[in-house]
C-alpha positions as CSV (number, residue, x, y, z in Angstrom):
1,X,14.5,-41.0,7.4
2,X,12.3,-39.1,4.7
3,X,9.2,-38.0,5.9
4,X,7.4,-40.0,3.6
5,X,8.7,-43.5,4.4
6,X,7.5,-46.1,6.4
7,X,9.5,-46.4,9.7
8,X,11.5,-49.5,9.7
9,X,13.0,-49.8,13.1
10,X,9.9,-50.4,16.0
11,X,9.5,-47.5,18.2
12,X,10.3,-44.6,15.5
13,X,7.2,-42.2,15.0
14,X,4.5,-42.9,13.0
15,X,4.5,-42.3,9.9
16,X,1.0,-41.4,9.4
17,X,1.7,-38.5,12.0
18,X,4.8,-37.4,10.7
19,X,2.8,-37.3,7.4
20,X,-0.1,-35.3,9.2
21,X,2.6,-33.0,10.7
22,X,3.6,-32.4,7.2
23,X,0.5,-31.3,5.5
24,X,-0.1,-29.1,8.1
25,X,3.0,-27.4,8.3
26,X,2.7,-27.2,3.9
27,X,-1.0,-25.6,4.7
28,X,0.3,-23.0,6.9
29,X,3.0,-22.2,4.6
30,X,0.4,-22.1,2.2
31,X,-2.0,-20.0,4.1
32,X,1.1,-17.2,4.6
33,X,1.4,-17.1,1.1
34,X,-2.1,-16.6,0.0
35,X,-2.5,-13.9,2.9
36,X,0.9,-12.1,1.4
37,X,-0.1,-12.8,-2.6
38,X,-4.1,-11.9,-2.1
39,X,-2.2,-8.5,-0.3
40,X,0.0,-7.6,-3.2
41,X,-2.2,-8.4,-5.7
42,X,-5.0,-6.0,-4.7
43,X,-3.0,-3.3,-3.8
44,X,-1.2,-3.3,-7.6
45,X,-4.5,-3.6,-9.0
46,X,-5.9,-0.5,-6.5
47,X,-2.5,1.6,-7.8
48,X,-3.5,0.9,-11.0
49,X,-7.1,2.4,-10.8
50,X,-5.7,5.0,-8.3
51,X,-2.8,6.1,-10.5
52,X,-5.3,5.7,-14.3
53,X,-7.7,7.7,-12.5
54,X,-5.2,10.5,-11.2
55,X,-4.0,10.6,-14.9
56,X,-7.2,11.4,-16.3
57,X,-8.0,13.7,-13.6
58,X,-4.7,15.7,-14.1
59,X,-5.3,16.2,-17.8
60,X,-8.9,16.9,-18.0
61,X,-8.4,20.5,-16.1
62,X,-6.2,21.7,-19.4
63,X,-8.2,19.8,-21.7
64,X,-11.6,21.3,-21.0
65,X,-10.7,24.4,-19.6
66,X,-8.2,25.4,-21.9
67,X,-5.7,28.2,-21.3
68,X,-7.4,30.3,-19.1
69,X,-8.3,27.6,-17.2
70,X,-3.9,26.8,-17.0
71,X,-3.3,30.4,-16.6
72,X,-5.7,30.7,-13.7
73,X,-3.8,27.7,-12.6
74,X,-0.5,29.0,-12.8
75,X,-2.0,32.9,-11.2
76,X,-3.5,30.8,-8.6
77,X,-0.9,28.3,-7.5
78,X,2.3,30.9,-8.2
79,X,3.9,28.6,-10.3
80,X,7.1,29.5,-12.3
81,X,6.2,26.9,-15.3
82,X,2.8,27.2,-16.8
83,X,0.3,24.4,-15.0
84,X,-0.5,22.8,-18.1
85,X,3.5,21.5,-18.2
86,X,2.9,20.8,-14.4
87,X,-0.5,18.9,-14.5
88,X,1.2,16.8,-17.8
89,X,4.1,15.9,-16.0
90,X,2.2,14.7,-13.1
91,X,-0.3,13.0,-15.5
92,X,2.2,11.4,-17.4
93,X,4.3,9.9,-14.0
94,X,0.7,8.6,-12.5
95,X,-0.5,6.9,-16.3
96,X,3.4,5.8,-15.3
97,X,2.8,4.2,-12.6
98,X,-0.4,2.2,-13.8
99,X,1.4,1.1,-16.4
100,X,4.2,-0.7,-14.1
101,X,1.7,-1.6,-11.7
102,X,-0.2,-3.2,-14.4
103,X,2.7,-5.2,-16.0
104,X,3.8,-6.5,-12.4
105,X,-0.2,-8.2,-12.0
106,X,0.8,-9.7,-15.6
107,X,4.6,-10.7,-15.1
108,X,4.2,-12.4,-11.9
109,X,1.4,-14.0,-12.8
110,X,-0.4,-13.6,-10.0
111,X,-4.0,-14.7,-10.8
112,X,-3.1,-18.3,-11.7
113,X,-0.6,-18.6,-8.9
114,X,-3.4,-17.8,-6.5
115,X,-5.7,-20.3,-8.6
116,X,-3.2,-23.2,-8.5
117,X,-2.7,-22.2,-4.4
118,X,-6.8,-22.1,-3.6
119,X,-6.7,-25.4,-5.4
120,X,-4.6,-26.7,-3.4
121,X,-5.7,-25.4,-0.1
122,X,-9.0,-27.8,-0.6
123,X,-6.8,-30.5,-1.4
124,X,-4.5,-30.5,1.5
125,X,-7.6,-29.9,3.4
126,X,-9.3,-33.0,2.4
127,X,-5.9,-34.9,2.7
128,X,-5.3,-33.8,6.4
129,X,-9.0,-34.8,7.3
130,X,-8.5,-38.3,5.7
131,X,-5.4,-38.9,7.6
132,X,-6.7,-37.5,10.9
133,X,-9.4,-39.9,10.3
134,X,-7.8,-42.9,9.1
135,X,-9.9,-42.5,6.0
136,X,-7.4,-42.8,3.5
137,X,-3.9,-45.3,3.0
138,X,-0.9,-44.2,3.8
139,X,1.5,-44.9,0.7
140,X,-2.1,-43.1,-1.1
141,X,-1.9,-39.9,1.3
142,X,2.0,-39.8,1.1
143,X,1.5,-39.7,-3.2
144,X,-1.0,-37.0,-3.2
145,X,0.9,-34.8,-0.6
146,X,3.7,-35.6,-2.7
147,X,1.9,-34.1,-5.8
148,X,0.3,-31.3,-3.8
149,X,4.2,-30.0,-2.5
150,X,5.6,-30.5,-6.4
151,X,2.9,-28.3,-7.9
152,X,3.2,-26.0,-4.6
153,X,7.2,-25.5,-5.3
154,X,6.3,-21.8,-6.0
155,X,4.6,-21.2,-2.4
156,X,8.3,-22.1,-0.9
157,X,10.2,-19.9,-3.8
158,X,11.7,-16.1,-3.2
């Protein structure tokens, strides 16, 4: 028997529970998701200003300072290579990093995932109170929680 579906044989469950059940077990789901997404999200989008600012940082020393600032560097820090080609390689791995960190936010579109997912926190929300409350029709509840899990099918996804 689908979740969805009246029970035809007395005695089965009802389906206004097994219904409830459902839209809470789809909020929790959702609730994991937004907790793990909201988490990846902001700690791309910190790596990104971390890694920009490191960048920055890293070639500003050779930049102002110039060579005696690099070969004070290199005196300092006993360095084989001259600093410059040190503090450039670093700066170029960090501006790197920012870069990828940056096109992961944009590739897995993150922002209107979480959109779509807030949106449909409230609506799963209202739903569960009108079926805890007998507010709303079963076949009506059983069509929105229907559209609410087919524009959720990315909360259950890899």
């Amino acid at each position: 028997m689908s979740a969805l579906a009246e029970p035809e044989v007395p005695g089965e469950e009802d389906p206004r529970a097994v219904l409830l059940a459902s839209v809470r077990a789809k909020r929790g789901k959702l609730e994991a998701y937004l907790t793990r997404t909201t988490h990846r999200r902001r700690t791309l989008s910190n790596l990104t200003v971390v890694a920009g600012t490191l960048a920055a940082a890293l070639t500003a020393a050779p930049a102002l300072g110039g060579k005696p600032v690099a070969d004070w560097l290199t005196v300092t820090f006993g360095l084989s290579s001259p600093a410059w080609r040190l503090l450039c390689a670093a700066a170029m791995l960090c501006s790197l990093t920012a870069t990828i960190a940056t096109q992961l936010v944009k590739s897995r579109n993150f922002d209107e995932c979480l959109s779509r997912a807030q949106a449909a926190r409230a609506g799963l929300e209202v739903l569960e109170v009108g079926l805890a409350s007998r507010s709303i029709e079963y076949a009506e509840a059983a069509e929105e929680y229907r559209g609410c899990a087919e524009d959720l099918s990315f909360v259950d996804g890899p």
